[in-house]
C-alpha positions as a printed Julia matrix, in Angstrom:
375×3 Matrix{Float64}:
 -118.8    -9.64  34.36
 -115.09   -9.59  33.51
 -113.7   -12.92  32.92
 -110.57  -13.82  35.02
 -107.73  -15.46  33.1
 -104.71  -17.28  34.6
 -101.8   -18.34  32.16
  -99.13  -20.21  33.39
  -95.67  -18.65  32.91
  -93.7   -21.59  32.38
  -92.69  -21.61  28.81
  -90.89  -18.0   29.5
  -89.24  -18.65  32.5
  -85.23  -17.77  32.24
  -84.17  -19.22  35.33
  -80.53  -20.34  35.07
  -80.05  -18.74  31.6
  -76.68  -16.7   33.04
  -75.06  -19.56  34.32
  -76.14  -22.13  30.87
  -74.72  -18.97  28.64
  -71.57  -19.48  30.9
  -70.8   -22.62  29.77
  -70.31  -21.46  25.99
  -68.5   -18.62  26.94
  -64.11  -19.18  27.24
  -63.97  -15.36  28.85
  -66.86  -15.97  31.11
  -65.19  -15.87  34.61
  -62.89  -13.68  34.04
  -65.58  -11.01  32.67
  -67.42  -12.03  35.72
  -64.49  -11.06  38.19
  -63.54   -7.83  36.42
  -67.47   -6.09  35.41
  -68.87   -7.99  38.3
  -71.44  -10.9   37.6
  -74.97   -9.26  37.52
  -73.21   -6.15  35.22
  -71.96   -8.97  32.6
  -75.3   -10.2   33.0
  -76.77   -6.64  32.91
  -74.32   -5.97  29.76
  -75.56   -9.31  27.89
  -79.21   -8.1   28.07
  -78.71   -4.57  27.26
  -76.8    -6.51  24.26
  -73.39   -5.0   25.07
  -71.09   -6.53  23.06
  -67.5    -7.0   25.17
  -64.25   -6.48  22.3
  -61.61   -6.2   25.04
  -60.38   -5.49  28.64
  -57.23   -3.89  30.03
  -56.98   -5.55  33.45
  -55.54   -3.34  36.38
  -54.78   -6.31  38.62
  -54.28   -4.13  41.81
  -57.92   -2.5   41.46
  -60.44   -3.98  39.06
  -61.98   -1.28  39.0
  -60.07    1.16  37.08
  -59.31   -1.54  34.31
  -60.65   -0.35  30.62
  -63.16   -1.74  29.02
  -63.71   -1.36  25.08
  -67.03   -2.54  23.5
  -70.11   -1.49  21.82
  -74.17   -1.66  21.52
  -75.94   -4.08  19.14
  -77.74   -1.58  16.83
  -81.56   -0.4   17.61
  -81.55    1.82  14.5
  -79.27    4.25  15.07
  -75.92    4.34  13.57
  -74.18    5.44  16.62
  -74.78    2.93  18.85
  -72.64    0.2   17.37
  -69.71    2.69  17.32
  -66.9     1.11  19.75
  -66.23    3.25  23.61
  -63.89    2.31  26.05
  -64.46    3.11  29.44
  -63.65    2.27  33.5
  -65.69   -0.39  34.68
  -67.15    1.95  36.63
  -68.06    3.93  33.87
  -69.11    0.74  31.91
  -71.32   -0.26  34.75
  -73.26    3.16  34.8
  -73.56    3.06  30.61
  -74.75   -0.26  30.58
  -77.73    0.28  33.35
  -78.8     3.38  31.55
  -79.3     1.57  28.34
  -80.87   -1.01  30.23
  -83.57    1.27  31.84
  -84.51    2.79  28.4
  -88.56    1.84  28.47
  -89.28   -1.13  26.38
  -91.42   -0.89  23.4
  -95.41   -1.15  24.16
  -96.56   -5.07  24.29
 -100.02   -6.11  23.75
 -102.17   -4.71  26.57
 -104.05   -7.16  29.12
 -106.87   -7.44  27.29
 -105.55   -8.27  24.16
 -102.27  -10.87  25.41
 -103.13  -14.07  24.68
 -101.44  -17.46  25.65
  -98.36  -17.03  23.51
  -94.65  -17.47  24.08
  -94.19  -14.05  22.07
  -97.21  -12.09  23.03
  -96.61  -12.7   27.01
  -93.12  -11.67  26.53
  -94.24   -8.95  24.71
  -96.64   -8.19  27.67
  -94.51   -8.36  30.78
  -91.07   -6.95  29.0
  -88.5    -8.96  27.41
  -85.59   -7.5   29.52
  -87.64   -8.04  32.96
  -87.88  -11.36  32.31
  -84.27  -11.92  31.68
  -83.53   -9.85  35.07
  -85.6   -11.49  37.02
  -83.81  -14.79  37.58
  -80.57  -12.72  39.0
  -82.44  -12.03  41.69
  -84.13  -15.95  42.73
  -87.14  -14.37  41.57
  -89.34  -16.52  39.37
  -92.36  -16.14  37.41
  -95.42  -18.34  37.72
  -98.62  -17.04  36.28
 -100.02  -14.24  34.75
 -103.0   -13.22  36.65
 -105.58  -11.08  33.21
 -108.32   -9.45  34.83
 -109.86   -6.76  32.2
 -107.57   -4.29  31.41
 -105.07   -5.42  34.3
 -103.1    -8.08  34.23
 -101.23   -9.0   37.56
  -98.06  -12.16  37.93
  -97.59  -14.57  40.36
  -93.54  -15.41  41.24
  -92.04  -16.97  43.86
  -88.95  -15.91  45.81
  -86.75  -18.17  48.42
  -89.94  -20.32  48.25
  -92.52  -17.4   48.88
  -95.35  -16.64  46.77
  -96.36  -13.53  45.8
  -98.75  -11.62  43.87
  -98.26   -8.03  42.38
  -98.92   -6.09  39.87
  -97.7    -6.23  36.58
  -96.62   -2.53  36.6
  -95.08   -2.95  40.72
  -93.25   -6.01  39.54
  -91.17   -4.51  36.89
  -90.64   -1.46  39.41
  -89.72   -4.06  41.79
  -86.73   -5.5   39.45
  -85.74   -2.25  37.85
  -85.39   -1.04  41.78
  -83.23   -4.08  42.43
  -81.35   -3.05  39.4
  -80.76    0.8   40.44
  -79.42   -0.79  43.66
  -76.49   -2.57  42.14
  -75.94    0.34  39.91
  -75.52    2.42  43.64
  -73.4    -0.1   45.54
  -71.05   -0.92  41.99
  -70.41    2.42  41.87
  -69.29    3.5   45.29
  -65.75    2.28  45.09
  -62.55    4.06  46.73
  -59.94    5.44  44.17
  -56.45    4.06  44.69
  -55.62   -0.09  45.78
  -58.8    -2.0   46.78
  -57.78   -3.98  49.39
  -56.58   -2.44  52.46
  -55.57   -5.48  55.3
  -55.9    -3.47  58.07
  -59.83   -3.18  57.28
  -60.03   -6.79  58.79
  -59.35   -5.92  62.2
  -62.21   -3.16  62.3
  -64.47   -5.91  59.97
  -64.07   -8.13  62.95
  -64.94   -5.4   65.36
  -68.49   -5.12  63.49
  -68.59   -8.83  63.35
  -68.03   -9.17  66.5
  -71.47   -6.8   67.32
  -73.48   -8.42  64.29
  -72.86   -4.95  62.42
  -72.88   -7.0   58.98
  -73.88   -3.93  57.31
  -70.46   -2.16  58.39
  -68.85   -5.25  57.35
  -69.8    -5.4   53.95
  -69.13   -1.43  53.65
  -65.41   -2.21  54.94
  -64.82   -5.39  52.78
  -67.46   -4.85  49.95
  -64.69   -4.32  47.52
  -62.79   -6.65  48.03
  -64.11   -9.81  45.93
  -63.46   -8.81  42.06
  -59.99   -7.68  42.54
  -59.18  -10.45  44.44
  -60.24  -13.24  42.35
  -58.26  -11.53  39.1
  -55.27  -11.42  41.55
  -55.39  -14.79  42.55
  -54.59  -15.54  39.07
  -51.71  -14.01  38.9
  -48.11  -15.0   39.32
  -48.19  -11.75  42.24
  -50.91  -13.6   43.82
  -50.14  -17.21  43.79
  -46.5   -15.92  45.36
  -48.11  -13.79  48.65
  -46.63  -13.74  51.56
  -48.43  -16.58  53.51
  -49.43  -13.86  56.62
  -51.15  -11.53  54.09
  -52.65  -14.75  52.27
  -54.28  -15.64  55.79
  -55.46  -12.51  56.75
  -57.39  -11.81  53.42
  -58.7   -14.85  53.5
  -60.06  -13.87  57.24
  -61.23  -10.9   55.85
  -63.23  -12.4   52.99
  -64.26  -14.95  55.41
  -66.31  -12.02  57.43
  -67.42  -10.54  53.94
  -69.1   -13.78  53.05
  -71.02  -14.28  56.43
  -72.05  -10.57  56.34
  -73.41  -11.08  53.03
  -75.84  -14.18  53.89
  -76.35  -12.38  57.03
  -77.68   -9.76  54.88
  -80.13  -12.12  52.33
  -77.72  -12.16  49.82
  -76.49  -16.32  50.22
  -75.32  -16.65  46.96
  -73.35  -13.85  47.12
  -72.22  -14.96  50.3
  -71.28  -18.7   49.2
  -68.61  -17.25  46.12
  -67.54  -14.59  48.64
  -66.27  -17.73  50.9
  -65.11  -20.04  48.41
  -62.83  -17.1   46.94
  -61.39  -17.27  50.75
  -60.83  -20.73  50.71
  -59.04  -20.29  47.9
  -56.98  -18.1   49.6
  -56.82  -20.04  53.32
  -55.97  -23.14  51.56
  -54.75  -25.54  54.23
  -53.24  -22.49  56.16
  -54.19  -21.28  59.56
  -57.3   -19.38  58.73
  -58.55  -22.58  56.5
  -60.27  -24.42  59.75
  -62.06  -20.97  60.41
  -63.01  -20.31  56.74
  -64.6   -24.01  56.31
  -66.42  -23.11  59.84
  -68.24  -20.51  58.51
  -68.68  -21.8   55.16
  -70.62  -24.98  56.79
  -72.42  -22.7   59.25
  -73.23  -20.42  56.31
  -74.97  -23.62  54.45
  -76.54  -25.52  58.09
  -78.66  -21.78  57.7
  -79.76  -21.95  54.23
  -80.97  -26.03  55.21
  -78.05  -27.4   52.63
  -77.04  -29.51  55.76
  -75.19  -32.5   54.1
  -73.09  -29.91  51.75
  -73.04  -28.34  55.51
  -71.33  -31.68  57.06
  -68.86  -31.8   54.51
  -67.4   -28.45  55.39
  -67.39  -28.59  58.85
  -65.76  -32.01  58.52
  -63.12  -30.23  56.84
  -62.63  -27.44  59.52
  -62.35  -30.44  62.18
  -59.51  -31.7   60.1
  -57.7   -28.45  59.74
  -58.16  -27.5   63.1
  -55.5   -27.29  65.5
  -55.45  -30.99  67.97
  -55.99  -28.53  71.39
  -58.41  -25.81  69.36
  -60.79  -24.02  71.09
  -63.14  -24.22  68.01
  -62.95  -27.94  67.53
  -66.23  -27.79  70.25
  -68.15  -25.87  68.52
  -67.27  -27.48  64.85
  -68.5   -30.94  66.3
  -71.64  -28.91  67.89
  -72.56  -27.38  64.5
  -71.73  -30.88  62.78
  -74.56  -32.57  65.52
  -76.47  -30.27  64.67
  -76.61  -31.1   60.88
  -77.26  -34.57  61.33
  -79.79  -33.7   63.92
  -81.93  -31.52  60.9
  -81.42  -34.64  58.62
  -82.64  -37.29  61.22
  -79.33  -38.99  61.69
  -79.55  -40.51  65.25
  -76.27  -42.26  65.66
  -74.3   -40.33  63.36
  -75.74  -37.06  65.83
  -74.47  -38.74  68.99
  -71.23  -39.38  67.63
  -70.53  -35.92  66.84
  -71.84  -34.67  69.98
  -69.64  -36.77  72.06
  -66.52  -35.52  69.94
  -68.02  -32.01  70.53
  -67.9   -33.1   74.39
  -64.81  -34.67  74.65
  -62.95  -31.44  72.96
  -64.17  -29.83  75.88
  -67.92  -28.62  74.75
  -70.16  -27.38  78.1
  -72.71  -29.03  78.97
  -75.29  -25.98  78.5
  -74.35  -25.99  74.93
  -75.26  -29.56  73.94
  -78.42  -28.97  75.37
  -80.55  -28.65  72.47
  -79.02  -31.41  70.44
  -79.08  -33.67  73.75
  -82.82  -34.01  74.27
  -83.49  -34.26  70.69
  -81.31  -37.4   71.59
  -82.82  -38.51  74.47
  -86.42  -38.04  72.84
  -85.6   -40.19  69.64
  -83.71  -42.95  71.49
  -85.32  -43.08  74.71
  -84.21  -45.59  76.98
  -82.12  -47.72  74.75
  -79.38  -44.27  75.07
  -79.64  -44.5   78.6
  -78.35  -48.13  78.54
  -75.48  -47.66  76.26
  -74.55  -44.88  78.07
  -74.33  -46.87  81.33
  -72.32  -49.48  79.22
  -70.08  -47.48  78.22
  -69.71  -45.34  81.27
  -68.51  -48.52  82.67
  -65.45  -48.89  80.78
């Protein structure tokens, strides 16, 4: 009988390895906001080597981009190309796809930094991470050899062969949605309106197809002197607009995403009148991925920026209840429901958060209640 082997995977997991490279890198954000961060990550492993950019601030898109391949033997490749980022985007995934050279097969891989990398592919390894994908174990049965990863705290179990498919797939779909851009300027303000339409009917998809494009150009622009100076209105209304982008992308699985989408409107809100509204959804945005203290903080901030006679300012306290609710906070709950109620909140809507209330305190509620009832 075929002995089963199981090799744990942590010596060549690459989790975080984007974000640590950042830190050494003086370019790094602003190569992230014009080739888009998983291409500069996508460039880095296909070992793309970035000499220069020619930013067009009004459309990221069609800015130049000059650089070259790290040699594999051929002469050619380290010859210097400059290209659209569009362009650069499509060059750099097709290098990337090129097949790996052979590792050692199943049967012969042996519990060895290099000889697992070897096995499971240098490159997959390095995309995996971009995705909140992480590798566990390596499950060697004969010939086969199958891995273990978890993903948003789900384990799985596939194939070795499936699970590169699975992250080259992943890959190819980035490749798709970075290269579907509109010619001409990126950002068109009257987008919003239909954006909130689709909102409006939980169409996130047709959201994110409205607004998709929006991000990159926008964050080089907000470093501009153009940008810092615009018109507070237009400010505002992207900052609406990227608000809706952000909550269609966690909407869609994609929280990270989502999370720089809506700090890039915050940016842009600053203390104006979208700001309450952008913080709103930025908090309800982190109550749903169970961050619920980072949660507190930005609703807390919405409640501040708020208008005094809002009509959000119930539902900001209901959402901040709520949060304390998930972390146990008794007192601190019933204090924020109350503000929630005395900013107008109906009674149906407290519901939930009131007999979680009346279930943890019991009878000593009831009394305080009648105390202060009395005043």
């Amino acid at each position: 009988m075929t002995k089963k082997r199981t090799i744990v995977l942590d010596r060549i997991r690459t989790d975080g390895w984007f974000e640590r490279l950042g830190e050494s890198i003086g370019s790094f954000q602003t190569l992230c906001d014009v080739l888009g961060d998983r291409f500069f990550a996508f460039s880095l492993i296909a070992q793309a080597r970035v000499s220069s950019l020619m930013i067009d601030r009004f459309n990221t898109d069609n800015s130049l981009v000059e650089f070259s391949f790290a040699g594999m033997g051929d002469p050619d490749d380290e010859e210097p190309e400059r290209m659209s980022v569009i362009e650069f985007r499509r060059r750099v995934v097709d290098r990337l796809l090129i097949d790996e050279p052979a590792g050692p097969s199943a049967s012969d891989v042996v519990d060895d930094p290099e000889s697992l990398q070897r096995h499971i592919g240098p490159r997959i390894l390095l995309l995996a991470p971009l995705y909140g994908i992480g590798v566990r174990e390596l499950l060697v049965e004969g010939t086969s050899s199958s891995i273990r990863i978890d993903h948003e705290g789900d384990d799985a179990v596939l194939d070795l062969a499936e699970f590169r498919g699975l992250i080259l797939e992943r890959v190819q779909d980035d490749l798709e949605r970075g290269t579907q851009r509109n010619s001409g300027t990126a950002i068109d303000l009257n987008s919003v309106a239909e954006a909130e339409a689709a909102a409006a009917e939980e169409r996130w998809e047709r959201v994110a197809q409205l607004l998709g494009s929006w991000p990159m150009p926008l964050a080089v622009y907000w470093r501009t002197p153009e940008g810092q100076n615009l018109p507070e209105a237009a400010r505002q209304r992207i900052a609406e607009g990227l608000g809706l982008l952000g909550t269609a992308c966690a909407k869609l699985g994609d929280s990270s995403q989502g999370e720089e989408v809506m700090r890039l409107a915050v940016q842009y809100a600053n203390e104006g009148t979208s700001g309450s509204r952008i913080f709103a959804r930025l908090g309800r945005m982190l109550f749903e991925a169970n961050r619920h203290g980072e949660a507190i903080a930005s609703l807390r901030r919405a409640g501040m920026l708020a208008p005094q006679e809002s009509d959000d300012l119930p539902g900001i306290f209901l959402d901040i209840a709520r949060c304390f609710m998930a972390r146990g906070a008794r007192i601190a709950a019933l204090g924020a429901l109350r503000a929630a109620q005395r900013a107008g909140l109906a009674a149906a809507d407290s519901s939930e958060v009131e007999r979680w209330l009346v279930a943890e305190l019991g009878a000593p509620l009831e009394r305080w209640r009648g105390l202060v009832e009395k005043r």
